[in-house]
SEVEXZA-222562 format. One record per residue (C-alpha): z negated, x negated, y negated. Coordinates in steps of 0.5 Angstrom, whole numbers, padded with zeros to 4 digits, always signed. Example, Ala and Ser with C-alpha at 12.3 -4.5 7.8 and 13.67 -1.06 7.14 Angstrom:
<sites>
-0016-0025+0009 -0014-0027+0002 
</sites>
This chain:
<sites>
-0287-0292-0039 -0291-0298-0041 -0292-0304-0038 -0298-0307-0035 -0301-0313-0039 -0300-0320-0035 -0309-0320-0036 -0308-0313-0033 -0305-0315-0027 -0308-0322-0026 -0314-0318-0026 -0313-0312-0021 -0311-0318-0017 -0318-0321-0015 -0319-0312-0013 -0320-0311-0006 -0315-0307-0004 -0319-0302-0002 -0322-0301-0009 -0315-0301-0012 -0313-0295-0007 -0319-0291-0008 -0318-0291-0015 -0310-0289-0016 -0310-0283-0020 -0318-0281-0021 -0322-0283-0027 -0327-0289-0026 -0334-0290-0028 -0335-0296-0031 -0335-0302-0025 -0342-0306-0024 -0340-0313-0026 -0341-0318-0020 -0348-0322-0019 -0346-0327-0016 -0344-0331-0022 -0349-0331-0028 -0349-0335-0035 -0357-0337-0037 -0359-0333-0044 -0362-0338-0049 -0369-0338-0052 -0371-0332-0047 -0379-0334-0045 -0384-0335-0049 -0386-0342-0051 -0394-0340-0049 -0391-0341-0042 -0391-0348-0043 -0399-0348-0047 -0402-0343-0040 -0405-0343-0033 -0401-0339-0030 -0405-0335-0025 -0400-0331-0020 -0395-0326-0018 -0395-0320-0022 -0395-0315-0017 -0388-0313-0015 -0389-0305-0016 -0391-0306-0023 -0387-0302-0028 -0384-0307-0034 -0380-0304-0039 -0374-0308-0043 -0369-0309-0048 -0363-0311-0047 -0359-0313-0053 -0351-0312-0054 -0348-0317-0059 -0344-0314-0065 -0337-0315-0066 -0332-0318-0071 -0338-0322-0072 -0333-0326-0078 -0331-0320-0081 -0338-0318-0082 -0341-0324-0086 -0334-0323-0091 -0337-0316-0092 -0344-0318-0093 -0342-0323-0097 -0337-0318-0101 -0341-0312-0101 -0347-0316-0104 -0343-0320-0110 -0342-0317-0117 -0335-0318-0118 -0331-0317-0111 -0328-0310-0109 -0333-0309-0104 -0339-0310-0108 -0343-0304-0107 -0339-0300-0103 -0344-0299-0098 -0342-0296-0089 -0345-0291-0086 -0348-0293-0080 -0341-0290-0077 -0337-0294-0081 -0343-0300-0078 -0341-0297-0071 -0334-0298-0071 -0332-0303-0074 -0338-0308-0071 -0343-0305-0067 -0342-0306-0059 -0337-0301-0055 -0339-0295-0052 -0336-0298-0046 -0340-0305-0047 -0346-0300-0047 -0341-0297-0041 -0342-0304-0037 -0349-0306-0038 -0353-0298-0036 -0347-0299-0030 -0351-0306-0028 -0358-0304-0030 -0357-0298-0025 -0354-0301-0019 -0361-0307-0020 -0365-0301-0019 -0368-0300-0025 -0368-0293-0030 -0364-0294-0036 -0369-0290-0040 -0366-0290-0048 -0360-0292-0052 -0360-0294-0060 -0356-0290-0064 -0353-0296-0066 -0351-0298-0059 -0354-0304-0060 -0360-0304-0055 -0361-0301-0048 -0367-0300-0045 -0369-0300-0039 -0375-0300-0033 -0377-0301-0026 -0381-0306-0021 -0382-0312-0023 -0379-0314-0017 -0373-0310-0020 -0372-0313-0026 -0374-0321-0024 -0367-0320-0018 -0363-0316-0025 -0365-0323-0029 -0365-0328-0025 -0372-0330-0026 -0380-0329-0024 -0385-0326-0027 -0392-0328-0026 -0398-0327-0029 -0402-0333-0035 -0408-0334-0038 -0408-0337-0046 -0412-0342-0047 -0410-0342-0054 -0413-0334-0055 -0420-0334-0051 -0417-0335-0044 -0413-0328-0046 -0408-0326-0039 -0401-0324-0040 -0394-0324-0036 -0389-0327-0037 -0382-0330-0034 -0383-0337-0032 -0375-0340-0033 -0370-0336-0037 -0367-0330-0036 -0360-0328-0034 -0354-0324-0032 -0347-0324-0029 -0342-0329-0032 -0338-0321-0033 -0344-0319-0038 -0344-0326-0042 -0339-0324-0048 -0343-0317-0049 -0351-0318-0048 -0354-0322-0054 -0361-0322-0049 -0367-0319-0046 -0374-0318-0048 -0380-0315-0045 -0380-0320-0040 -0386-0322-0043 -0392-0319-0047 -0395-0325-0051 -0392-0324-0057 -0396-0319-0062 -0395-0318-0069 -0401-0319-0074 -0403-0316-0080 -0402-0320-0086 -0408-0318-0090 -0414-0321-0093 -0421-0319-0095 -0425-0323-0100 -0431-0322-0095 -0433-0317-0090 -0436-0312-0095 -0437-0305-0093 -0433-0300-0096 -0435-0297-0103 -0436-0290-0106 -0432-0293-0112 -0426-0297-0113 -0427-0305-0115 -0420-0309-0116 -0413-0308-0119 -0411-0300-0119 -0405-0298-0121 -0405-0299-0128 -0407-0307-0128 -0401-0308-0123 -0395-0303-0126 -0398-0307-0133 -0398-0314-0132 -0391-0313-0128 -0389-0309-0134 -0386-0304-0127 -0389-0299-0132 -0384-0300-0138 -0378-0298-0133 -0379-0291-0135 -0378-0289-0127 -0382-0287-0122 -0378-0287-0116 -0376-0281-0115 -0369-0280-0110 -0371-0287-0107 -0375-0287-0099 -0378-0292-0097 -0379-0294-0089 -0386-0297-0088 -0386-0302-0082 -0392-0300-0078 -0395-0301-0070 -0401-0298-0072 -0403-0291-0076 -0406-0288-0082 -0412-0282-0084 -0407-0278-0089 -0413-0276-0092 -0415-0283-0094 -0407-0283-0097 -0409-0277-0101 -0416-0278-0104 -0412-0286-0106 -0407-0281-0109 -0413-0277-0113 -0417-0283-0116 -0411-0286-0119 -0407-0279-0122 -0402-0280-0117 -0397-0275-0114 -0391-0276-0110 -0389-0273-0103 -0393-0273-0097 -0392-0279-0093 -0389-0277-0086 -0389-0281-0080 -0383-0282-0076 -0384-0284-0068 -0382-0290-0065 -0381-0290-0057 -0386-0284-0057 -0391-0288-0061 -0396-0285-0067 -0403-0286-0067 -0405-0282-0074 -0409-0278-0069 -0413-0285-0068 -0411-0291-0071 -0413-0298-0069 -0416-0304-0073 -0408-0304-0076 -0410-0298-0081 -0412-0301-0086 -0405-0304-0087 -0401-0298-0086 -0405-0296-0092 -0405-0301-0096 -0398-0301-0095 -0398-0294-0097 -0403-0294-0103 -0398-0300-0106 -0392-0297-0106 -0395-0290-0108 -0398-0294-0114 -0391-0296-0116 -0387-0291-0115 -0391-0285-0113 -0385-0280-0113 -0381-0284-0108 -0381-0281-0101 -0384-0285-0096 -0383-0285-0088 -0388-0289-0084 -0384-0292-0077 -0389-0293-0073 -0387-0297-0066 -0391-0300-0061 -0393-0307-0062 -0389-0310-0058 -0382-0314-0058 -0378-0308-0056 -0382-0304-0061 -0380-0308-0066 -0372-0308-0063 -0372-0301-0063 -0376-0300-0068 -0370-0304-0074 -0365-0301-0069 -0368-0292-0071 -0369-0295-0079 -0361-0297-0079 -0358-0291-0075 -0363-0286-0079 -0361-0289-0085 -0366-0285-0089 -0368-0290-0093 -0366-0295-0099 -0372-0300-0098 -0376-0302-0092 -0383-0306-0093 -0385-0311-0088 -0393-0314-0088 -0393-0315-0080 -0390-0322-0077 -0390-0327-0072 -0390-0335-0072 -0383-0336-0070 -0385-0342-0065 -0388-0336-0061 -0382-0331-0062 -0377-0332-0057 -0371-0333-0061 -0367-0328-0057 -0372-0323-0060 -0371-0324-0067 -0364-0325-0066 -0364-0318-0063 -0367-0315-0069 -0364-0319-0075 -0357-0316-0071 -0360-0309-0075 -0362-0312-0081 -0354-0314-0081 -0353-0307-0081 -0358-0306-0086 -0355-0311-0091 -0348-0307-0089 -0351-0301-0091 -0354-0302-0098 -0361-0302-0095 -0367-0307-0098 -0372-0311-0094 -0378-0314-0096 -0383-0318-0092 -0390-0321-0092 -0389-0328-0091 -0395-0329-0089 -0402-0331-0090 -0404-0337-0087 -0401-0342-0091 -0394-0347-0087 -0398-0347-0081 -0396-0339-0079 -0398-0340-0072 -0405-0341-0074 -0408-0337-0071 -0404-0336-0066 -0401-0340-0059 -0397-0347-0063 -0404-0348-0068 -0405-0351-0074 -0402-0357-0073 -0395-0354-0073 -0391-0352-0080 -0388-0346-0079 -0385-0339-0082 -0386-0331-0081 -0382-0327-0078 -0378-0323-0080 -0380-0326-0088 -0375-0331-0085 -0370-0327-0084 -0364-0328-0089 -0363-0320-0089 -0370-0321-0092 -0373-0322-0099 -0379-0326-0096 -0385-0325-0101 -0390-0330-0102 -0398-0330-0105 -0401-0332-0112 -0407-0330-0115 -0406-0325-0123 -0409-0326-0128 -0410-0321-0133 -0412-0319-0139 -0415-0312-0139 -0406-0308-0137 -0403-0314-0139 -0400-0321-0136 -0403-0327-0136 -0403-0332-0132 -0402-0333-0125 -0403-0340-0119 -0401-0339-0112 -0405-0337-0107 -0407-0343-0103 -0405-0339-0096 -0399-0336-0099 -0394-0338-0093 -0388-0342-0094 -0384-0346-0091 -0378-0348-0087 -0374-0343-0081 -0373-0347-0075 -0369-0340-0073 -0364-0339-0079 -0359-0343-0083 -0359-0344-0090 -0356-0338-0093 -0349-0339-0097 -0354-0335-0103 -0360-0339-0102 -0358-0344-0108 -0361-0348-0115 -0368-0349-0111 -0367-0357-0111 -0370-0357-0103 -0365-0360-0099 -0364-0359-0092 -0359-0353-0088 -0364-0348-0085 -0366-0343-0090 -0373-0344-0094 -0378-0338-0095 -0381-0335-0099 -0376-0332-0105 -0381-0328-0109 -0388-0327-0109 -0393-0322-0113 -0400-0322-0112 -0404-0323-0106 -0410-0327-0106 -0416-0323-0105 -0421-0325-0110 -0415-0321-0115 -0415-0316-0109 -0413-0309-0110 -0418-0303-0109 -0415-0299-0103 -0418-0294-0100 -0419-0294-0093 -0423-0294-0086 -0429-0299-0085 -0433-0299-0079 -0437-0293-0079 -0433-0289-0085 -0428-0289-0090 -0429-0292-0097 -0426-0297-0102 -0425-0303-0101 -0421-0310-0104 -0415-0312-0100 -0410-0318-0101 -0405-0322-0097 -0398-0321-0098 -0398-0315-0094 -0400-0313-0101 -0394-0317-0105 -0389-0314-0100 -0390-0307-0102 -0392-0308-0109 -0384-0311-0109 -0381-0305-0105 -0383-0299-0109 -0380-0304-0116 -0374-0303-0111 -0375-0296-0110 -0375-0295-0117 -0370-0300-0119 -0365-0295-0115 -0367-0289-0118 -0365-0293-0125 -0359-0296-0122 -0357-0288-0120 -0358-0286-0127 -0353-0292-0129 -0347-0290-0124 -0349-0296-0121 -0350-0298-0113 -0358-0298-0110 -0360-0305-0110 -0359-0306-0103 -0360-0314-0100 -0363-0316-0106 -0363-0324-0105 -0355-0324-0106 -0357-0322-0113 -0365-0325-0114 -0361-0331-0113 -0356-0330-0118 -0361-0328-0124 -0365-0334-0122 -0360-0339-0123 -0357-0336-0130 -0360-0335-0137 -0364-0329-0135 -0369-0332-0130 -0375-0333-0136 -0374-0326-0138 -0374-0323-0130 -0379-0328-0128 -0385-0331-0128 -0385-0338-0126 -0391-0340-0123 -0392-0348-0123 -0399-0349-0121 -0403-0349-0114 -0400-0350-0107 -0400-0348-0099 -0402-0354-0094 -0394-0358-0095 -0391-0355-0101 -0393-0354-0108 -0391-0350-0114 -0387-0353-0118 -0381-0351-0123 -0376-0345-0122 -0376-0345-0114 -0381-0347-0110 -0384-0346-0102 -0390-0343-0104 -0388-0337-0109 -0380-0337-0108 -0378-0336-0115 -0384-0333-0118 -0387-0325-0118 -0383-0320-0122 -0382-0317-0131 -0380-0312-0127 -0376-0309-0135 -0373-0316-0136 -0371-0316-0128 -0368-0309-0128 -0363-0311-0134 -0361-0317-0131 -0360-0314-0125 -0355-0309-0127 -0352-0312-0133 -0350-0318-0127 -0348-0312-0122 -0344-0309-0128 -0340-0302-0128 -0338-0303-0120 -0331-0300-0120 -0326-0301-0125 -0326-0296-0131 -0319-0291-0131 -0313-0295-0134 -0317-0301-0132 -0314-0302-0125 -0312-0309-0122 -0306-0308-0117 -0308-0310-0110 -0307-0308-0103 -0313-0307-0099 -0312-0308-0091 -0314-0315-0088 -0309-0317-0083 -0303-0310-0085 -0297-0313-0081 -0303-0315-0075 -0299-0323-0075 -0306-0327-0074 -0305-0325-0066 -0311-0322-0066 -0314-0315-0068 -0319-0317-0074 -0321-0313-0079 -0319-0308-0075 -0323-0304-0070 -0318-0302-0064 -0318-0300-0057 -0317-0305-0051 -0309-0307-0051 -0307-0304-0058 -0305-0311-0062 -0299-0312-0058 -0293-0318-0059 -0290-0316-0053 -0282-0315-0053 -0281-0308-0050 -0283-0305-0056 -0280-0310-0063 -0285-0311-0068 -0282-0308-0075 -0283-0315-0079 -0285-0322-0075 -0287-0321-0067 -0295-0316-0067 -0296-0310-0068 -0299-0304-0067 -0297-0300-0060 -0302-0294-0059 -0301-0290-0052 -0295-0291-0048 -0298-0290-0041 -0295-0283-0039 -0302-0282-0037 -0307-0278-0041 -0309-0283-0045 -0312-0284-0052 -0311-0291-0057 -0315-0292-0064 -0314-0297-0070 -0318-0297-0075 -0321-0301-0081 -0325-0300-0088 -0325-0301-0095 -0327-0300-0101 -0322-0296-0106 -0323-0298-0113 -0325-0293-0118 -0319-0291-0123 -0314-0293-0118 -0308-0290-0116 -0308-0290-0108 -0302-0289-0103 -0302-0292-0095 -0296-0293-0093 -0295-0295-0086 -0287-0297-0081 -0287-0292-0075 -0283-0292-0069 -0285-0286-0065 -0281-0287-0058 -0282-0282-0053 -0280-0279-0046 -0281-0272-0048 -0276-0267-0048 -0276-0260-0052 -0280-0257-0059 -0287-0258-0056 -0291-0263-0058 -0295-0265-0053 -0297-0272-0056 -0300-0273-0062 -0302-0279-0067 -0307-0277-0073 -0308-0280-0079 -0315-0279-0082 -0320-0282-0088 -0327-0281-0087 -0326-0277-0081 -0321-0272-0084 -0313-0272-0083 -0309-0273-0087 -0302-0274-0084 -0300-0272-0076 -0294-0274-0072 -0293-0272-0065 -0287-0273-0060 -0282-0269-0064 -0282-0274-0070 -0278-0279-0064 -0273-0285-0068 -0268-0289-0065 -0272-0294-0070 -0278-0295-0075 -0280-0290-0080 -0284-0291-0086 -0289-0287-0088 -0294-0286-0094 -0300-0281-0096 -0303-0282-0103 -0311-0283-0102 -0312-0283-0109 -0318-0277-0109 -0321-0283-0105 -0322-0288-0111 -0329-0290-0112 -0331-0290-0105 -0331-0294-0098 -0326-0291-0094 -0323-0292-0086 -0317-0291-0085 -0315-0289-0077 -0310-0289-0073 -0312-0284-0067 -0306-0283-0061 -0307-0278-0056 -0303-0278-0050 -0303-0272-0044 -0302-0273-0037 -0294-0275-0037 -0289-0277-0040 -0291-0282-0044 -0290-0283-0052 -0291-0289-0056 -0293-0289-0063 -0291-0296-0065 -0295-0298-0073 -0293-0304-0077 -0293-0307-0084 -0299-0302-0087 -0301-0303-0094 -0306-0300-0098 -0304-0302-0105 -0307-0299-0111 -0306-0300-0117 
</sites>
């Protein structure tokens, strides 16, 4: 039978004795983590506590809702794939995860899920939901409750800043027991200050017009040559990012106007949200969003995620985007100033913006419209330079403001938008790929492309005025964003054409044509105007990023950059594929395994070196895992190989234990106790009918209730050649 680990006994040794007895041979829930010794999570209250009066206890039976965030795994290993999927030339590049493969390999465990519903429940408060992604769990209870859960107390303020606006908050920072420290990322809901805005602009306050003024699709899609891509987006599905709802009506009589049609946009709900039956002050942007892409891309599905305006509804709102993954493009035009965000949010959130990177999915944001000075409006004022969130996010193609010229369809010049928000994150680290831009520094700077936004260059958008619907003139870059979402949407739809892969996170590779001979042909470079603190300039600048699109001469780069993805038949280089194939770095990364696997212990010798894989073992019903993904190049002869050593206590012609070999969830290969050895045995599978895909490769051992069979796996190789 297998040993118990010295870090096994050490902890069943601090166990009260009676609890070690009464579970002796019975399955166990999740222990409760101790609460006696908590760790401080950073950045979890509001900055507007230190700008309000506080002015008393919330009540104690007030029901609060909150979200707590799990921190993903093999964290060092994710930003190599981001890395690698994103750039042309590697493996990887373009061979995107599922939201499984996502799970798996870097998502929170299910016992880590297992541990903090355990705590939440035994703090008396209800866990409501659980991500799909396992990467957020919700819960409510008392504000009693939830202040003894976190450490903290919540009291009631008032905003100066914001008219004297009330609102609650925690005054210090959240916690949880020290055993939680290495699963929680943080806690939101604690507060309900920070909303996000619109990022919209008018040229006045005009009331709606029985015919449409400003840009249509025609003037757009002509002077950003979008309509010399010969697409219209069909295949690709957009995600609008909406806390507020639209009159689908209004969409359609957009759609008639202009000769448009395309798939009925649909509404997916977030946390129970949908206000179509009535929209709020919100539903001019959720249709200025829609009209946009659909003047775009007007065959491109669109899915309007509609979440409540809160940090929670944010967090769950990327959560649902990833785990559907239904979409190949996201559009943002909602942000907040990341001075009055709680860093552990947008944290949170930028977790699943990883997993949308990893999986091949595109996001553009708004960067806001109040120039550097984001929190203008809001509680940090004007003084204080500051970005948008999510544009500042690194998994976001942030986008900035101009004003377009036009003559009749056709191109012809273009300043910044004075409002265009730009600037410095003070939340995120200048990203390896955010090179040529001449500014110094190490956090990323924002934006890195820009489009149309200015107000007095609007664009006619039919929606709902004060008393009725009608036409009217919109700008901001809640304008620009979409208009770049439907260029990804139909840059997709090119690229499937071309057998190539989906855009997916698009800085990687705007940067990468902005920095060669292509970037006057993919861009139009604009040098005049400025924002509060920074103005145009040549090539990048803080106001308008690299420029706004040619969308034909953009597209050609982009694919010729990307090149074919796999490389052709004949034209293979031979390669082994699996990180760490003998497990001799002493931990399991790139592989996912479950608890004990990589093991360097005596009692069962390694094939090659002191580690390898020791699957079950424990004479107990017991089921261990080892896993990894990679990318399989087209064209290429593939085989597994893999040392097993199969040692067993079972008797007979029964196979009572079994190890499964599978790729992408079907078997390949099963062994059992009857494929016992005095030693190791070397094993091979051809996978070569998996060229040109990412696959994961498992390893899964599956023990009943006695007698104990160790699978023993070491030097595996996926060579291809």
């Amino acid at each position: 039978m297998r040993p118990r680990s010295l870090a096994l006994a050490a902890a069943l040794a601090v166990v009260p004795l009676t609890a070690v007895s009464l579970g002796v041979g019975t399955a166990q829930a999740a222990p409760t983590p101790n609460a006696s010794a908590r760790v401080a999570l950073p950045q979890t209250v509001t900055p507007a506590v230190a700008r309000s009066h506080k002015q008393g206890d919330v009540p104690a039976d007030r029901q609060i809702s909150v979200a707590v965030s799990l921190k993903l795994r093999n964290t060092a290993e994710l930003d190599r794939f981001l890395s690698a999927v994103s750039t042309p030339g590697t493996t990887e590049f373009g061979h995107y995860l599922t939201p499984a493969q996502f799970n798996e390999r870097f998502g929170p465990t299910q016992a880590d899920v297992d541990q903090v519903r355990a705590f939440l429940t035994a703090q008396g408060l209800k866990v409501a939901s659980v991500s799909e992604n396992r990467q957020v769990v919700n819960a409510t209870g008392s504000a009693s409750a939830v202040a003894a859960a976190f450490g903290t107390h919540e009291s009631t303020y008032s905003d100066p800043q914001q008219g004297n606006r009330t609102f609650f908050a925690n005054d210090a920072a959240a916690s949880v027991p020290a055993s939680l420290a290495g699963v929680v990322e943080g806690v939101s809901g604690l507060n309900d200050h920070t909303v996000r805005t619109t990022r919209i602009a008018k040229p006045g306050a005009a009331t709606p017009q029985a015919t449409p003024s400003g840009f249509g699709p025609a003037t757009y899609d002509g002077a950003y040559r979008l309509n010399q891509l010969g697409a219209d987006g069909t295949g690709s599905t957009v995600a609008l990012w909406e806390f507020d709802g639209y009159k689908s009506t209004n969409l359609t009589t957009y759609d008639s106007q202009f000769g448009l049609s395309g798939p009925a946009v649909s509404t997916v709900s977030v946390d129970g949200a949908n206000y179509d039956s009535k929209p709020g002050q919100g539903q001019g942007e959720v249709e200025l969003d829609s009209e946009i892409v659909r003047g775009v891309a007007p065959k491109a599905t669109q899915l309007v995620y509609e979440a409540p305006n809160s940090d929670q509804g944010e967090i769950d709102m990327a959560a649902k985007i990833v785990s559907d993954n239904r979409v190949s493009v996201i559009s943002i035009s909602w942000g907040s100033c990341e001075p009055d965000t709680t860093a552990a949010s947008m944290t949170a959130v930028n977790n699943s913006f990883k997993q949308a990177a990893a999986q091949g999915i595109s996001i553009f944001s708004a960067s806001g419209d109040d120039g550097s000075r984001d929190c203008t409006r809001s509680t940090s004022g004007s003084t204080v330079k500051a970005v948008d969130f999510p544009a500042s996010s690194p998994y976001n193609t942030g986008v900035g403001g101009t004003n377009l010229k036009v003559s009749g369809t056709t191109y012809s010049s273009e300043s910044a938008w004075s409002t265009a928000g730009g600037g410095v994150s003070t939340q995120f680290a200048k990203p390896t790929w955010q090179t040529g831009t001449n500014v110094t520094g190490t956090m990323r700077t924002v934006p890195d492309v820009s489009s149309n936004a200015d107000p007095n260059s609007g664009f006619a958008i039919y929606t709902q005025g004060t008393s009725s619907a009608g036409w009217q003139v919109y700008g901001g870059t809640s304008a620009a964003a979409p208009l770049w979402s439907g260029y990804a949407a139909l840059y997709n739809q090119k690229a499937k054409a071309s057998a190539k892969p989906n855009l997916g996170e698009a800085n990687p590779k705007l940067y990468a044509v902005a920095n060669s001979s292509s970037y006057g042909t993919s861009f139009h470079d604009v040098t005049s105007g400025s924002n509060q603190d920074f103005a145009t300039k040549t090539g990048y600048d803080q106001v308008t990023g690299w420029g706004t699109p040619i969308a034909d001469g953009l597209t050609n780069a982009l694919l010729g950059t990307g090149g074919t993805t796999p490389p052709p038949t004949g034209g293979c280089t031979a390669a082994q594929l699996l990180g760490n194939p003998g497990f001799e770095t002493g931990t399991a990364a790139p592989w996912t395994t479950s608890s004990g696997v990589v093991d360097n212990s005596t009692s069962e010798a390694a094939h090659g070196g002191s580690w390898k894989a020791w699957l079950d073992g424990y004479g107990s019903a017991h089921t261990d895992s080892l896993s990894q993904s990679v990318a399989v190049p087209a064209g290429c002869k593939a085989t597994l190989s893999f040392w097993l050593h199969v040692d067993t206590a079972e008797t007979g012609t029964t196979a009572y234990d079994k190890l499964t070999v599978s790729v992408n969830g079907t078997s390949v290969a099963t062994y059992s106790n009857l494929d016992k050895s005095t030693g190791y045995v070397q094993k091979t599978v051809d996978l070569s009918a998996y060229a040109g895909q990412t696959v994961t490769v498992k390893f899964n051992g599956v023990e009943d209730s006695s007698l104990q069979t160790s699978f023993v796996i070491d030097d595996t190789a996926l060579n291809v050649s």
